[in-house]
C-alpha angles and dihedrals in degrees: 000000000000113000101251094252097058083044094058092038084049096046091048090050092051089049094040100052101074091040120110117244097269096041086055094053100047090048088047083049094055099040088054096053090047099039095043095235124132133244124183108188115213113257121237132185103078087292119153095255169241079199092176129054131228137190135191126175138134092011088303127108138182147161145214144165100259125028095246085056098048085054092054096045086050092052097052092054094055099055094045083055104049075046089058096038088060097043080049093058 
């Protein structure tokens, strides 16, 4: 049995992965504001920074250089870890 958290993480990965771009964010952006996580999206434009985006949500966290990027690496970790949870059990 997979912990609640990873199960919700796994369960937002698995609904997040078909979605377009701007579906995607504004889901991400949702599920941060009910599930309490952060998310600091990478700034563009020629602006001072954040240069780099983070996301944390569900007791998982990632980064990438572009905020598109930091949603799919979170995504993928939460599906390798809902992978390992169940290999675990």
């Amino acid at each position: 049995m997979i912990p609640a958290p990873y199960a919700h993480a796994a369960e937002l990965a698995h609904q997040l992965r078909p979605l377009s771009w701007p579906l995607r964010l504004q889901v991400i952006e949702a599920a941060v504001v009910a599930h309490a996580g952060t998310f600091v999206p990478a700034m563009s434009g020629g602006n001072w920074g954040p240069h780099l985006a983070e996301l944390s949500l569900l007791g998982i966290s990632h980064s990438g250089d572009t905020t598109e990027a930091a949603v799919a690496n979170w995504i993928k970790a939460a599906l390798r870890t809902e992978k390992y949870v169940e290999e675990a059990a």
